[in-house]
C-alpha positions in Angstrom: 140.2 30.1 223.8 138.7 33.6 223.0 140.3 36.3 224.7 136.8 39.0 224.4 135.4 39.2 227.8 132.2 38.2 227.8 130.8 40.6 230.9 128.7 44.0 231.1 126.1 45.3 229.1 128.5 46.3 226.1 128.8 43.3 225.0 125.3 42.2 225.6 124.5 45.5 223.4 126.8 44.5 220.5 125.4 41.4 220.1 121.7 42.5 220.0 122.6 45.5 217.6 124.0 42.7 215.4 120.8 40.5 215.7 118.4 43.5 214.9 120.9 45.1 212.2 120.1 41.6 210.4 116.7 41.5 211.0 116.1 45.0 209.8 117.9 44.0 206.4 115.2 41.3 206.0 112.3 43.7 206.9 113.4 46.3 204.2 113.0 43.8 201.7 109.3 42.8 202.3 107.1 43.5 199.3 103.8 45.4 200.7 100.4 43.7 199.1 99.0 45.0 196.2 95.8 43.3 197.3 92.7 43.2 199.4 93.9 40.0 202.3 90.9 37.9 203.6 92.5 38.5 206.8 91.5 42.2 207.4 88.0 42.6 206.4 87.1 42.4 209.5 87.9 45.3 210.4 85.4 48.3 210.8 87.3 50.9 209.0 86.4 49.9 205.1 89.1 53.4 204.5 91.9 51.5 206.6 91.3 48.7 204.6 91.1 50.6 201.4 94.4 52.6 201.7 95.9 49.2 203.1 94.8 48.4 199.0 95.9 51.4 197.7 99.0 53.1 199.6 100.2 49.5 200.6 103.8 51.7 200.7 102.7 53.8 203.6 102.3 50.7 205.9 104.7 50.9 209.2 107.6 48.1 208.8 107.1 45.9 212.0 110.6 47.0 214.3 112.6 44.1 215.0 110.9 43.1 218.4 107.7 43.1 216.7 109.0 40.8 213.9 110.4 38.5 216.3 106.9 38.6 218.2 105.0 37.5 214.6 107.9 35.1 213.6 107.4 33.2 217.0 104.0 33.2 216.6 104.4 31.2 213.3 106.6 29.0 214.9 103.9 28.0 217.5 101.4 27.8 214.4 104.1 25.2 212.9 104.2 23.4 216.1 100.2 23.1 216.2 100.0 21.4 212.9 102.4 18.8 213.9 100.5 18.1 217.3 97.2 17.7 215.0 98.9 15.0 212.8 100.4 13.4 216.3 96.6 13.4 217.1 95.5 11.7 214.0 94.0 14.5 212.4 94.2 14.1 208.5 96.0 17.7 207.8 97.0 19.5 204.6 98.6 22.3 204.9 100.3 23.0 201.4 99.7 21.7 197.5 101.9 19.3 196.3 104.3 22.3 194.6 104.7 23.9 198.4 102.4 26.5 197.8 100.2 27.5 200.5 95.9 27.1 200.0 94.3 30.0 198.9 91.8 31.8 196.6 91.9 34.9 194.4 88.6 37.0 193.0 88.3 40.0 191.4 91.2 38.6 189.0 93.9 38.4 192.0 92.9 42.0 193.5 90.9 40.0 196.6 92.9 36.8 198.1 93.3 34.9 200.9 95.7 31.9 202.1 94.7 29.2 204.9 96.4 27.4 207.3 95.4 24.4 206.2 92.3 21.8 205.5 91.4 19.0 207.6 90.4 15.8 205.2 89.9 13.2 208.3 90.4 12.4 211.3 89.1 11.6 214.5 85.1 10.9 214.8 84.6 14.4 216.5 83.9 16.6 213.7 82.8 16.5 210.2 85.3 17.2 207.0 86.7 18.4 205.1 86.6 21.6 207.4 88.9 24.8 207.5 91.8 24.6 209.9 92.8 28.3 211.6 95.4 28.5 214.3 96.8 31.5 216.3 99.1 32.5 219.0 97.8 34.7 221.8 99.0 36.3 225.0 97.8 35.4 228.4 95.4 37.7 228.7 94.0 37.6 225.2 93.9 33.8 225.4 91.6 33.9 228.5 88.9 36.7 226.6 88.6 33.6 223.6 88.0 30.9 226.3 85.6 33.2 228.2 83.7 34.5 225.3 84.2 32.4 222.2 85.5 33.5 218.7 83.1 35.5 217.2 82.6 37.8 220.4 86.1 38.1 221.1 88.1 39.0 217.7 85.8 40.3 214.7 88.6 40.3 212.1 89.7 36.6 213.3 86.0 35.5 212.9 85.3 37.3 209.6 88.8 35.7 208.8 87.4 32.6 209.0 83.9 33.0 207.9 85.3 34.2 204.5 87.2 31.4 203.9 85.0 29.2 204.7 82.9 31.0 201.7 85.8 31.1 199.3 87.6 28.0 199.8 83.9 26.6 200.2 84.9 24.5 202.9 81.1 24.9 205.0 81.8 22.2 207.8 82.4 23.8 210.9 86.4 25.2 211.0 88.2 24.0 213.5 90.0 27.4 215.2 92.8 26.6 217.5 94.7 29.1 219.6 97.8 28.4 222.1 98.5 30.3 224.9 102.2 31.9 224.6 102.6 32.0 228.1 101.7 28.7 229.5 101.3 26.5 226.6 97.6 26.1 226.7 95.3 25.2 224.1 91.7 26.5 223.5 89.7 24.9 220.2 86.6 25.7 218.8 84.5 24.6 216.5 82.8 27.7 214.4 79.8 27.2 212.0 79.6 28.7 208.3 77.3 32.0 208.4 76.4 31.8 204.9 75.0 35.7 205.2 77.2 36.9 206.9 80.4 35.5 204.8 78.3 37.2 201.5 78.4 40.6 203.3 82.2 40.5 203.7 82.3 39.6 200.2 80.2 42.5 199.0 82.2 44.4 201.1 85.6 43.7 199.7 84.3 44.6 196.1 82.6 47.8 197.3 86.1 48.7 198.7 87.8 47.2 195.6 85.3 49.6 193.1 85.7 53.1 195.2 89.2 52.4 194.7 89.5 52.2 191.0 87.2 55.2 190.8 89.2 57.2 193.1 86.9 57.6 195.2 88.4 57.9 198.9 85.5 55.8 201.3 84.2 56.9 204.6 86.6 57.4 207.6 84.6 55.6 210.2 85.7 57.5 213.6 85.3 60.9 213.9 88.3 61.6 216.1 91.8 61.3 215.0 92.2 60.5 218.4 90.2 57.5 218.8 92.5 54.3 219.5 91.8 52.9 216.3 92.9 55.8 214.2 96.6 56.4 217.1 97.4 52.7 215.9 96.4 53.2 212.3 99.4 52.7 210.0 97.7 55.3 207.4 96.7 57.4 210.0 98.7 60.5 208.7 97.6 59.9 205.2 94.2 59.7 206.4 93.9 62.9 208.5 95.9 65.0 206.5 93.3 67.5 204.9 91.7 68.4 208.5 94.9 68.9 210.1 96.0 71.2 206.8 93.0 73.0 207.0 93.0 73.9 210.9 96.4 74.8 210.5 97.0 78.6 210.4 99.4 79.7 207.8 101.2 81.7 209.8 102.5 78.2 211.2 105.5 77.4 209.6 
């Protein structure tokens, strides 16, 4: 019978510290991408994405509570896939060798990896068709039932419009979220914009030729200050000759 009293908030401290002391381990050996994803080209910033591309070292390693929050959030993608295939729903998730489905241009320096292909199913839909799922909080979850997909989330949507291009899957996608605070489920059904999908494209090998010409792209705020640019991971990197230059050099 252990003789460690198990009371107070020492002990409960000791055994987080050891939890996030592990964790941390794992983080510090993540390998940062030495390519442009699929997933973020939605976003406005083409610079953000392009030092994402280039300084993929000066990205901000998730802290442990934040790992835990993306780790859960595949387990909930896990659990989706298996309610699919209790539903019927014909689902391929991975090649026969375990990989996961993807596509590579540009010779590897663009990619992107699905969550998986629907091949059949039930008479609801057409295939094969792109299969997207995502986690969300309360609040979020309730903005993607209100307004839909492509109003709501602009990186999720050009997500999913590019790999519906690449992966030339141009059914409708089925994209799934579940709500991580009461276990809801909101699907929808989101049509191939064939235009729009070519324009993400483009823009990934715009981004992909100013960077192997050095040529830095346009920031696209104008204040360092704008929400965007506080939760930018490159931030620093990115405002560093203004704030040089209206530094005085008397300022040590």
């Amino acid at each position: 019978m252990s003789t460690i009293p198990i009371i107070g908030n020492s002990y409960f401290h000791r055994i987080v510290t050891s939890i996030e002391k592990a964790q941390l381990k794992e983080i510090n050996k993540q390998v940062p991408r030495s390519y442009i994803g699929a997933s973020g080209l939605g976003q406005e910033c083409e610079r953000r994405i392009q030092y994402n591309y280039m300084h993929p070292e000066l990205k901000i390693l998730p802290e442990p509570r934040m790992a835990r929050i993306w780790a859960f959030g595949d387990m909930i993608e896990t659990y989706i896939e298996k309610l699919l295939r209790d539903a019927k729903f014909d689902l391929a998730s991975e090649r026969e060798d375990g990989s996961q489905y993807g596509f590579e241009l540009a010779e590897g320096k663009i990619k992107g990896h699905i969550d998986g292909v629907l091949r059949g199913g039930p008479k609801i839909m057409e295939y094969p068709a792109l299969a997207e799922f995502k986690s969300a909080k309360d609040s979020s979850f309730k903005k993607f039932v209100k307004n839909g997909l492509a109003n709501e989330n602009a990186t999720y949507y050009s997500q999913v419009q590019m790999y519906q291009k690449c992966m030339n899957l141009l059914n409708p996608a089925l994209w799934l979220v579940m709500n991580k605070d009461t276990s809801e489920i909101y699907a929808e059904l989101v049509p191939h914009h064939a235009a729009f999908a070519d324009t993400l494209v483009d823009k990934a090998e715009r981004i992909l030729a100013a960077s192997e010409a050095g040529d830095v792209l346009k920031r696209e705020y104008l204040d360092k200050n704008n929400w965007h640019c506080k939760y930018c991971d490159f931030k620093d990197e990115c405002w560093k000759e203004e704030m040089e230059a209206t530094t005085p050099e008397w300022v040590q």
